[in-house]
C-alpha positions as CSV (number, residue, x, y, z in Angstrom):
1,X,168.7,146.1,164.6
2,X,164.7,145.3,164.2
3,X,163.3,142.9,162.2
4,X,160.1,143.0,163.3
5,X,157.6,143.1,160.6
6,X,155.7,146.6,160.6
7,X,159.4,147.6,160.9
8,X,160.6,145.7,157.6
9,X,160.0,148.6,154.9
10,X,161.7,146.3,152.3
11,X,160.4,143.2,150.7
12,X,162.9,140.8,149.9
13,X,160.6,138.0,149.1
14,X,157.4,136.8,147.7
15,X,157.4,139.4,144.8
16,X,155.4,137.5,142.4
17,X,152.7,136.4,144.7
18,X,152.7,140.3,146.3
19,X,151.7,141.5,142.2
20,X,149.4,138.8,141.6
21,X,147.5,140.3,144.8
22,X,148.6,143.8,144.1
23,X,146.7,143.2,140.1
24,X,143.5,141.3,141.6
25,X,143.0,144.9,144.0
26,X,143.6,146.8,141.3
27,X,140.6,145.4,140.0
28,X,138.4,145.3,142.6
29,X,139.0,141.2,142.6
30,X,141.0,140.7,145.6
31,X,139.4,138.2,148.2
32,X,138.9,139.8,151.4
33,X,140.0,136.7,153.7
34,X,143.1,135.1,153.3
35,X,145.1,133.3,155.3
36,X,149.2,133.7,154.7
37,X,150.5,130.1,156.0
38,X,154.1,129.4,156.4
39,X,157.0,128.3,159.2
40,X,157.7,130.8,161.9
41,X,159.9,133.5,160.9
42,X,159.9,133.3,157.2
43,X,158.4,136.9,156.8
44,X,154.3,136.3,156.6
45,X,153.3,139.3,158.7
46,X,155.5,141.6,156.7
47,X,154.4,140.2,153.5
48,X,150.7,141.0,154.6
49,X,151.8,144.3,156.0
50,X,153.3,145.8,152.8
51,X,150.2,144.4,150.9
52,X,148.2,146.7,154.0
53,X,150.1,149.7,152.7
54,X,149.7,149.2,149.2
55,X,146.1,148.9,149.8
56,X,146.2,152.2,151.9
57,X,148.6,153.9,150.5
58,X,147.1,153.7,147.1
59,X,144.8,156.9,147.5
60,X,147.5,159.1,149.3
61,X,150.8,160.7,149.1
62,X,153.3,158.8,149.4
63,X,152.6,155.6,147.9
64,X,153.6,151.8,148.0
65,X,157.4,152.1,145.9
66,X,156.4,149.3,143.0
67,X,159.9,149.4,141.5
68,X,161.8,148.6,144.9
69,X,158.8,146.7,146.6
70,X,159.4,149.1,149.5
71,X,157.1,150.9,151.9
72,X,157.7,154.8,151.6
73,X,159.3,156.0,155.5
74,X,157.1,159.7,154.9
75,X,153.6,157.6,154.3
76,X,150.8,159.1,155.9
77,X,148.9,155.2,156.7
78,X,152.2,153.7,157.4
79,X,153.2,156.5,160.1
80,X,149.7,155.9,161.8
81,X,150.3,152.4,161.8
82,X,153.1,152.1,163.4
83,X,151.4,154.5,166.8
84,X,148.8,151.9,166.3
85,X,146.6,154.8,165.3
86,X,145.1,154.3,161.9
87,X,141.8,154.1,161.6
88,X,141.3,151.6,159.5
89,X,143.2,149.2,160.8
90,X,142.6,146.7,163.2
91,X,145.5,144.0,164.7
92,X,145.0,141.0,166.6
93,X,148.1,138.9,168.2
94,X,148.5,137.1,171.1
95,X,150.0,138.5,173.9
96,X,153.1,136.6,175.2
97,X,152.0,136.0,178.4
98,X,149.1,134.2,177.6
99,X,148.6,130.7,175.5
100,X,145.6,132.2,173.4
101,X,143.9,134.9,171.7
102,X,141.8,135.9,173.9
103,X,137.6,136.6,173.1
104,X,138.0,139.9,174.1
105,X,140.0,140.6,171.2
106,X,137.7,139.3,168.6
107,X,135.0,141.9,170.7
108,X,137.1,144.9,169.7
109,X,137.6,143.6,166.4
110,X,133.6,143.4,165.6
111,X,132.7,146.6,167.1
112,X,135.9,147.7,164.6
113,X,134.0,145.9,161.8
114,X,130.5,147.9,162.4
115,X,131.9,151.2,163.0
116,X,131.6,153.6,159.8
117,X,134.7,153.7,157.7
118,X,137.2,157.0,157.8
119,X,136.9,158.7,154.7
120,X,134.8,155.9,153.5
121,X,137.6,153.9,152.1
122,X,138.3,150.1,153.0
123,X,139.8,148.5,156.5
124,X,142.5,146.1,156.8
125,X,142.5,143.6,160.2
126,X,145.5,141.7,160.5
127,X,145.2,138.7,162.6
128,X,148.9,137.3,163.5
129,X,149.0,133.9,165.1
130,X,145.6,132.6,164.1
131,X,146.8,129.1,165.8
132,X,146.4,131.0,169.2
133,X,143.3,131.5,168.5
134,X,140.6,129.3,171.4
135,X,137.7,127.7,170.6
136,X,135.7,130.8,171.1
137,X,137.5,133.4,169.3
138,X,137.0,131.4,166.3
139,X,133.5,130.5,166.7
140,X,133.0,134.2,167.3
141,X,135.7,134.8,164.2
142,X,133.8,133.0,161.9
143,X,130.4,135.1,162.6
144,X,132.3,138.0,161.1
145,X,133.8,136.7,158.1
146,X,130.9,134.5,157.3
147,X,128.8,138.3,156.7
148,X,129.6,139.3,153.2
149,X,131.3,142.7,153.2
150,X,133.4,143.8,150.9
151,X,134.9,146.6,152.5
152,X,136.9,145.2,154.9
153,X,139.8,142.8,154.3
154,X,140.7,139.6,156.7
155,X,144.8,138.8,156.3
156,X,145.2,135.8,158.5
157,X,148.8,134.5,159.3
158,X,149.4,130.9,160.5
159,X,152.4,129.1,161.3
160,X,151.9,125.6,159.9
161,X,153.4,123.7,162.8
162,X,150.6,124.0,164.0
163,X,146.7,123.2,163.0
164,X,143.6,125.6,162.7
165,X,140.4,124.7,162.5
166,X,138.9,123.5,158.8
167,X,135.9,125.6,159.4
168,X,138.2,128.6,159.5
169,X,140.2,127.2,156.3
170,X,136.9,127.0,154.4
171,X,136.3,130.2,154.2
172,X,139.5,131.7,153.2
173,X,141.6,131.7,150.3
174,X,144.8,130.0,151.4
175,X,148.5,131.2,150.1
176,X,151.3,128.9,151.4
177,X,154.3,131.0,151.6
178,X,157.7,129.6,152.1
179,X,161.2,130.2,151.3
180,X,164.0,128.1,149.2
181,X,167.6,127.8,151.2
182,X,168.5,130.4,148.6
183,X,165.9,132.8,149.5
184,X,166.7,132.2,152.9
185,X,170.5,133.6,152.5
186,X,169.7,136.3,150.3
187,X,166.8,137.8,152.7
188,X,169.7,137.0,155.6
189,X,172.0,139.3,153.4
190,X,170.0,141.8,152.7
191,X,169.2,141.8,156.7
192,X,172.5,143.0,157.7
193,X,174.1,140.1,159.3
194,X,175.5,138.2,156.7
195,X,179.1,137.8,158.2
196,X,177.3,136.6,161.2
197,X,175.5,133.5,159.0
198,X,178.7,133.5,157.1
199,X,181.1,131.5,160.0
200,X,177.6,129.9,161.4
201,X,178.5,126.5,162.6
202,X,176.9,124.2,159.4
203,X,174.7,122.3,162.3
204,X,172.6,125.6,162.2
205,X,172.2,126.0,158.5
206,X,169.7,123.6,157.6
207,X,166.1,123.5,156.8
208,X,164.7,124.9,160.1
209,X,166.9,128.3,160.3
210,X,164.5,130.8,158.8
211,X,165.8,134.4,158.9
212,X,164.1,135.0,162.1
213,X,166.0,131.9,163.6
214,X,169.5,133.4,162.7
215,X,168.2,136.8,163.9
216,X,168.0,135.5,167.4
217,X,170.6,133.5,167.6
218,X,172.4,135.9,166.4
219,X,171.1,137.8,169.8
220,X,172.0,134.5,172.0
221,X,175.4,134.1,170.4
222,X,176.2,138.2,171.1
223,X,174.5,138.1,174.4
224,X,176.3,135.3,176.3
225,X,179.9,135.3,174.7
226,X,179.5,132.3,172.2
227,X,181.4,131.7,169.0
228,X,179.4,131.4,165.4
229,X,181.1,128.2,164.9
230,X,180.5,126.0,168.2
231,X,178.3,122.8,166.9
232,X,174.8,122.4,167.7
233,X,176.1,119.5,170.5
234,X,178.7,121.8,172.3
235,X,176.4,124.6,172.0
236,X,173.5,122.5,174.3
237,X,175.9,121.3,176.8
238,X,176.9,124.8,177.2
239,X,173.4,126.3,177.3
240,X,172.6,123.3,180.2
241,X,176.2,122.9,182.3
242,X,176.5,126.9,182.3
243,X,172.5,127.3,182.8
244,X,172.4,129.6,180.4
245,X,168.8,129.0,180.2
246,X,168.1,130.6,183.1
247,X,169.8,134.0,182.4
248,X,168.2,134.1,178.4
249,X,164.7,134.0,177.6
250,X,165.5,133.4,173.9
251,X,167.2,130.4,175.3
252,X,163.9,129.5,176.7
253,X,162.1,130.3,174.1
254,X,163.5,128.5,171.3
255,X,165.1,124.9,173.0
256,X,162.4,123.6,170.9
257,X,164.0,124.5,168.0
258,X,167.6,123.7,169.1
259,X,166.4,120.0,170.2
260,X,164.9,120.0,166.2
261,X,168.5,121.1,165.0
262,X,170.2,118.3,167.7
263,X,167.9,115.7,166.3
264,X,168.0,116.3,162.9
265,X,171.7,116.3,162.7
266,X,171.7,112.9,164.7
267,X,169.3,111.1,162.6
268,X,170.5,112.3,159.3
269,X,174.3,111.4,160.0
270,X,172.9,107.9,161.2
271,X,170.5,107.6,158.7
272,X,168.1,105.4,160.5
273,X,168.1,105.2,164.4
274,X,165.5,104.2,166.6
275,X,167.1,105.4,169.6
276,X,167.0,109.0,168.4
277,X,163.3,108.6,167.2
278,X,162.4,107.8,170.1
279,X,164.1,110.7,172.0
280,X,163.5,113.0,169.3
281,X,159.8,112.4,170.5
282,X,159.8,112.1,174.0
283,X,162.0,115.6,174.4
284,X,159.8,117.4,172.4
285,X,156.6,116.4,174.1
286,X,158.2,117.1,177.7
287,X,159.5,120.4,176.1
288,X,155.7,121.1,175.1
289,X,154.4,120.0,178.3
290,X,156.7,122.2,180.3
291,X,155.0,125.6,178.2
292,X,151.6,123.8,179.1
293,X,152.1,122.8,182.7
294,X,154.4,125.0,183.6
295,X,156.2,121.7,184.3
296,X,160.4,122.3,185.8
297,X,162.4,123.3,183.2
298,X,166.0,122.3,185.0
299,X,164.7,118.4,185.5
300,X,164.0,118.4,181.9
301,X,167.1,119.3,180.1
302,X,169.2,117.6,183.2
303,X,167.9,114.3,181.9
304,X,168.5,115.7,178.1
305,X,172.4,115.9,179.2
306,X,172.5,112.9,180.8
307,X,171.2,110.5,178.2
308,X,172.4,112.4,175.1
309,X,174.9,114.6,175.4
310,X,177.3,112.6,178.5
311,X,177.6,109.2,176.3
């Protein structure tokens, strides 16, 4: 299964916020930068794609399904979109390989922005990750949005761990999207792996697990033999004594979010702890300085076992 968001032809979320945008186009009153802020995973970039094809859409065959808040499969801007081929459109992400949007992309994107328009009709550049974004590709960002045009629309998505720069926030109309626990499970359900969520160990049902999140644990649990109901303890001593992190980059990828889940069900249970405060803290930093510094991974979650998980 896919869930990634050019892929997600159904909205399951967000409707009223997606007709209050949908009425201010209709009427020629929609702002033309906005930034889409949220947690990771919680469905900002398929939001702003699905607002993308209504805006395209909207002069062709085809068109943005109202009643079912779907994108039609046979669209003519959607098909393009997905071979990265429409005209009109312009995306921006950061590449995984590297810690920041890079100033070349915001290059492409401005000679985008002063090429002539196809048929004459507006362009959409989508700009995922705008917390990637360096020094530079902002200042250079903020030359292009600053020029009043009309005919081209900014949608900017930010996960809101992390900060952007005010300068960038000032000239943009802000939504903050997010998702109640119920939302959460009815998105999940509609997602296909409801039976999956269903015998999920409670540790992993809390305030952190956006859809995404159970989508790829989901893939961990699948990939490396592991029941839906181990706890969030048992499931860390496994993913260090079987060095499981080494054979799965989702493991890699997302201990950051497992030590959140570990910590969180510590210092609720206890209430008030020091002791996990402090830990809660000093993991997360050496977790972050690891991606940084490309510090040693092993040495990291050895001492994670030793003082937390071996008492």
């Amino acid at each position: 299964m896919n869930i990634e968001p050019l892929n997600n032809k159904s909205l399951y979320s967000y409707k009223k916020i997606f007709f209050s945008l949908k009425e201010l186009f209709d009427n020629n009153l929609l702002p033309n930068k906005i930034i889409f802020s949220g947690e990771k995973g919680i469905g900002k970039s398929t939001f702003a794609y699905h607002l993308t094809n209504y805006i395209f859409s909207h002069s062709e065959k085809n068109k943005y399904d109202l009643e079912n808040n779907c994108i039609n499969g046979n669209n003519y801007s959607y098909s393009l979109i997905l071979k990265n081929a429409h005209p009109n459109f312009f995306l921006i992400s950061n590449d995984a390989d590297k810690k920041n949007i890079q100033i070349s992309k915001i290059r492409e994107m401005i000679n985008f922005t002063n090429k002539s328009s196809f048929n004459n009709l507006c362009k959409v550049i989508l700009i995922d990750n705008i917390e990637f974004l360096n020094s530079s590709s902002v200042n250079a960002l903020l030359k292009v949005i600053e020029e009043p045009n009309n005919n081209i629309f900014f949608f900017l998505i930010h996960n809101n761990k992390k900060q952007i720069l005010e300068t960038l926030k000032s000239r943009c109309i802000k939504y903050n999207l997010f998702l109640t626990n119920e939302e959460k499970e009815y998105v999940i359900k509609n997602l296909s792996f409801n039976e999956f969520y269903s015998n999920l160990n409670i540790d992993f049902k809390n305030i952190y697990s956006t859809p995404a999140n159970i989508f790829t644990l989901n893939e961990i649990f699948k990939n490396n033999d592991i029941h839906e109901n181990i706890s969030i303890d048992d499931f860390l001593k496994l993913v260090i004594n079987k060095s499981l992190y080494k054979k799965d980059a989702n493991i890699r990828d997302n201990l950051s979010f497992f030590f959140e889940l570990f910590f969180k069900k510590k210092i609720n249970f206890l209430h008030s702890n020091e002791k996990f405060y402090y830990f809660y803290k000093y993991f997360l930093k050496k977790l972050n300085d690891y991606r940084l510094y490309n510090l040693d991974l092993e040495s990291i979650l050895i001492e994670f076992n030793g003082k937390l998980l071996n008492e």
